[in-house]
One Martini backbone bead per residue (centre of mass of N, CA, C, O) as a GRO file, in nm:
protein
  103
    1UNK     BB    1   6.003  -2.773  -0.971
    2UNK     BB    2   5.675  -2.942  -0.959
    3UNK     BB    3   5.371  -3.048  -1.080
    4UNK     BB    4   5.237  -2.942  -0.766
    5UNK     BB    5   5.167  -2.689  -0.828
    6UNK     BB    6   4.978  -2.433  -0.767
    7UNK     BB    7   4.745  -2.195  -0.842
    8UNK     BB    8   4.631  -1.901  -0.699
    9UNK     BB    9   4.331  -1.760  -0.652
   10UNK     BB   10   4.137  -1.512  -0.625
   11UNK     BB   11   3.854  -1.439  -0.416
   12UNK     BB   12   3.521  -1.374  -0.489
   13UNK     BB   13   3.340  -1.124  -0.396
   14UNK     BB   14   2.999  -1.121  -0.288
   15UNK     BB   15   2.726  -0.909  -0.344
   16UNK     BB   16   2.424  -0.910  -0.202
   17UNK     BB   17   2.125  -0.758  -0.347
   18UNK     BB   18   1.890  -0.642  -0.203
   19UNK     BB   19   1.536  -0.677  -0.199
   20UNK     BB   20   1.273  -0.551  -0.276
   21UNK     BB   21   0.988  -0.483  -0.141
   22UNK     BB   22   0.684  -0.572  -0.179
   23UNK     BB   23   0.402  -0.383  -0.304
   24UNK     BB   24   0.103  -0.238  -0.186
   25UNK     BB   25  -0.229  -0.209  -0.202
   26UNK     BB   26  -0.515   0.053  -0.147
   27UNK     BB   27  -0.844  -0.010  -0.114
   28UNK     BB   28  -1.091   0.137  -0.206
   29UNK     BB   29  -1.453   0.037  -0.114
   30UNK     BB   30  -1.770   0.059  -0.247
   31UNK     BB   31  -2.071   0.188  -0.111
   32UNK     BB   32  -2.410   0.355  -0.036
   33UNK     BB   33  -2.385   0.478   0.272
   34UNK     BB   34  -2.094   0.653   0.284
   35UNK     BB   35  -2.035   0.946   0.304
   36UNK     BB   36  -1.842   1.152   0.112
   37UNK     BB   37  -1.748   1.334   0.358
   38UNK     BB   38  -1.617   1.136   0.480
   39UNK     BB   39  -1.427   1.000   0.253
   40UNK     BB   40  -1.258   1.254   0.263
   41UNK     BB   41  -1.162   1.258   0.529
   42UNK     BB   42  -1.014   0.997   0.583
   43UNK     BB   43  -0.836   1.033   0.349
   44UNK     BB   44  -0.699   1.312   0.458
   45UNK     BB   45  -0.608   1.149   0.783
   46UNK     BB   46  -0.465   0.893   0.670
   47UNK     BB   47  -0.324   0.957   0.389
   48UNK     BB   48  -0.300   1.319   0.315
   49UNK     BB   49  -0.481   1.451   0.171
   50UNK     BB   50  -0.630   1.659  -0.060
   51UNK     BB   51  -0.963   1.724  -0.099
   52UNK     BB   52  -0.920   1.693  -0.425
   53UNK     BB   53  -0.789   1.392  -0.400
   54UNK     BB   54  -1.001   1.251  -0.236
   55UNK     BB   55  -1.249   1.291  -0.418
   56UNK     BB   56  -1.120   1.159  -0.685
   57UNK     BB   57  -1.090   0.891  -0.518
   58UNK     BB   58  -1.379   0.856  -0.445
   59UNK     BB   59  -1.538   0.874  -0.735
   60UNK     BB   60  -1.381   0.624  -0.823
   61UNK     BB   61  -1.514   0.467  -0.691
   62UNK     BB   62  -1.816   0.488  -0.709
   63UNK     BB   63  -1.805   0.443  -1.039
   64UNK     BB   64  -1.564   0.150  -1.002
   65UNK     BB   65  -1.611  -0.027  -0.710
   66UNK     BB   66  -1.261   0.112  -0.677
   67UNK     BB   67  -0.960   0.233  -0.532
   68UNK     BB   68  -0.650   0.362  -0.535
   69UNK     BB   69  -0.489   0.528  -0.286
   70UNK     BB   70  -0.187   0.329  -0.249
   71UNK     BB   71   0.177   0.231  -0.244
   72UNK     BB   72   0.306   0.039  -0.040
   73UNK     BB   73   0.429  -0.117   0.221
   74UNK     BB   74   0.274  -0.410   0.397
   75UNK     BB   75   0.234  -0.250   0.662
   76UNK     BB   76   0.142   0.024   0.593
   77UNK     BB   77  -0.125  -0.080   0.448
   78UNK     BB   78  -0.251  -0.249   0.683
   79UNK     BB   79  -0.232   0.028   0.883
   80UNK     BB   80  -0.412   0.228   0.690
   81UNK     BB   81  -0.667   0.015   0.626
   82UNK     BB   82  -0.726  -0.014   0.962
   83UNK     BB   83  -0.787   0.275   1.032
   84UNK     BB   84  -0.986   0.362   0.795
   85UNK     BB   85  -1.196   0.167   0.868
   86UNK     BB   86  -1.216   0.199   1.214
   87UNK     BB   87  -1.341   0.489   1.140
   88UNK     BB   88  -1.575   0.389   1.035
   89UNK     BB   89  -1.723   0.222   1.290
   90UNK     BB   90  -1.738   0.456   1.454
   91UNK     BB   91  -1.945   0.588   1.261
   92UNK     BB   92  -2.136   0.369   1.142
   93UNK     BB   93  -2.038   0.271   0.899
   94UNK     BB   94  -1.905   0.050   0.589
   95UNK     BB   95  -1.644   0.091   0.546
   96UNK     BB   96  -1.350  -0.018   0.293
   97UNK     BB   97  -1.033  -0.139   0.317
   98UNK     BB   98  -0.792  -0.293   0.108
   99UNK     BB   99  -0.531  -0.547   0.053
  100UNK     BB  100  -0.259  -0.584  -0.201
  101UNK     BB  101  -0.057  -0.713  -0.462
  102UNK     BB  102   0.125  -0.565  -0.689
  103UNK     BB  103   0.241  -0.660  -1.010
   0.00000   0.00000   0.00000
């Protein structure tokens, strides 16, 4: 043999592990004209909550001028902050649904 012999390593295969979607927050943000009845009730159809879960995120807006309803993909949170402001204007109230990136 001569010293141009190569020695072959096997080749190292990598899985890149796919990263996580960044989560989005929805906020609902507090009026003075919005019915609690009412931002209980859309808290309840789009986001599915129990009427008392509902009411405790209702008072944290009003409290706090501003409450995180949800934290999901930036997707599902545009498409429920969207229904739910949107079910606010056809009631003729000035709801809004808000969203942001979660740190």
């Amino acid at each position: 043999m001569t010293g141009d012999d190569v020695a072959l390593k096997p080749k190292t295969v990598t899985n890149p592990k796919p990263e996580r979607p960044r989560l989005y927050k929805v906020l609902l943000i507090n009026d003075d004209f919005t019915p609690r009845e009412f931002v209980t009730m859309v808290l309840k159809a789009v986001f599915r909550m129990s009427e008392e879960t509902g009411y405790r995120v209702m008072m944290t807006a009003h409290k706090f001028g501003s409450a995180v309803v949800v934290v999901c993909t930036r997707d599902i949170a545009e498409t429920k902050a969207k229904e739910a402001t949107d079910l606010g204007k056809e009631a003729g109230f000035p709801l809004m649904f808000t969203t942001e990136p979660e740190e």
